[in-house]
N, C-alpha and C positions, 0 to 999 in steps of 0.2 A: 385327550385326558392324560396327565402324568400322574404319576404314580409318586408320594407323599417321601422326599430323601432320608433315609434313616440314618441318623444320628446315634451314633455309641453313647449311652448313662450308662453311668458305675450300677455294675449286678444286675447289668440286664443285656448283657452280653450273648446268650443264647436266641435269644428275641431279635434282636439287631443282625446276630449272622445270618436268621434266616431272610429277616426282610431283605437285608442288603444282596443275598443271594438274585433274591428275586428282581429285584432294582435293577442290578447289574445285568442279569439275563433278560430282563422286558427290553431293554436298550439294546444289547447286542449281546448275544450266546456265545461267541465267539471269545467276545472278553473275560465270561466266567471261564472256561476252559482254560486261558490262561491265568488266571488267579488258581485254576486244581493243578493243570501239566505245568507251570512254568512256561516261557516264551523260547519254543524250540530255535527258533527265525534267528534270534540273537549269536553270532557267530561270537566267538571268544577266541582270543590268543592271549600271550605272556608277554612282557616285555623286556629289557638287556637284564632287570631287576629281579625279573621272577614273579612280579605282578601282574598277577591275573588285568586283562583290559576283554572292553565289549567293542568289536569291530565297527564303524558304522554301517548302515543297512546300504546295500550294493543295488540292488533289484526293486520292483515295484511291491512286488508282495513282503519284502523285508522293511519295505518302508510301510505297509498299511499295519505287519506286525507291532512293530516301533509304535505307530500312533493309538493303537489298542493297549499298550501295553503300557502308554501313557496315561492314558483313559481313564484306565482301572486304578492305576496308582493314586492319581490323581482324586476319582470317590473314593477311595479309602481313607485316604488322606484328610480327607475335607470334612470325612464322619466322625473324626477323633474329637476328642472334648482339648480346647486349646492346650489347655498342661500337659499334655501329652506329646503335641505336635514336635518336640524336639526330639523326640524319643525314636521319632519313626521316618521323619524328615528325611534321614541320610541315605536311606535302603531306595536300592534302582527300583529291583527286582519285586512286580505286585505281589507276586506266591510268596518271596521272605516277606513283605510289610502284612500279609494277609497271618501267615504263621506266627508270626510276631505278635500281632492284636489278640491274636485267639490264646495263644501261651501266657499273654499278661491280664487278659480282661475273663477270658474263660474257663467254666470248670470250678473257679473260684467257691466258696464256702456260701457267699454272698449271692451270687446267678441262681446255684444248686436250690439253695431257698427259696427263693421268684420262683423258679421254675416248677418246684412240689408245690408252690401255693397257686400257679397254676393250674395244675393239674389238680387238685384239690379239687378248683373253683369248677373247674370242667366237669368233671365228676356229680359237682352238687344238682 
């Protein structure tokens, strides 16, 4: 049995972080951890320029890092509503595109409402 992929709508932003939480952790636990720690594995240097670069992965576990770290970006990615898809497209890093989604879609005027008329409904 799988578990129903949540898709991001406008102002329901708090709802979606949670499913997608869950989404992501019934698949592999490991992937949530990198969407909260960021992907330690990822080795970094600079270059002649002073640009930041991501090394490729050397070892086996730096390659299973990479394919997790792919994973995630990738359902985040795929939960965005298409108008958006440019917006977030460029970011490697799943914890920036994760941070990213929650700073534009969350907290909002719009979610805060859903979310009390939730709470509302639960209550009644």
């Amino acid at each position: 049995m799988y578990a129903k992929f949540p898709y991001l709508k406008k102002g329901e932003y708090d709802i979606w972080a949670m499913k997608m939480q869950n989404f992501i952790s019934s698949s592999d636990l490991l992937c949530w951890n990198i969407i909260l720690k960021g992907n330690s594995a990822k080795s970094m240097t600079t270059d002649q320029d002073g640009t930041l670069k991501i090394r490729p992965p050397v070892t086996a576990e730096e390659h299973q890092q990479v394919q997790k770290e792919e994973k995630v970006r990738t359902i985040l990615l795929s939960a965005l509503p298409d108008e958006h898809m440019g917006d977030f497209y460029h970011m490697i890093d799943a914890k920036d595109i994760r941070n990213a989604i929650k700073a534009r879609f969350g907290g909002n005027a719009e979610s805060k409402k859903m979310q009390k008329s939730l709470l509302k409904q639960r209550v009644s």
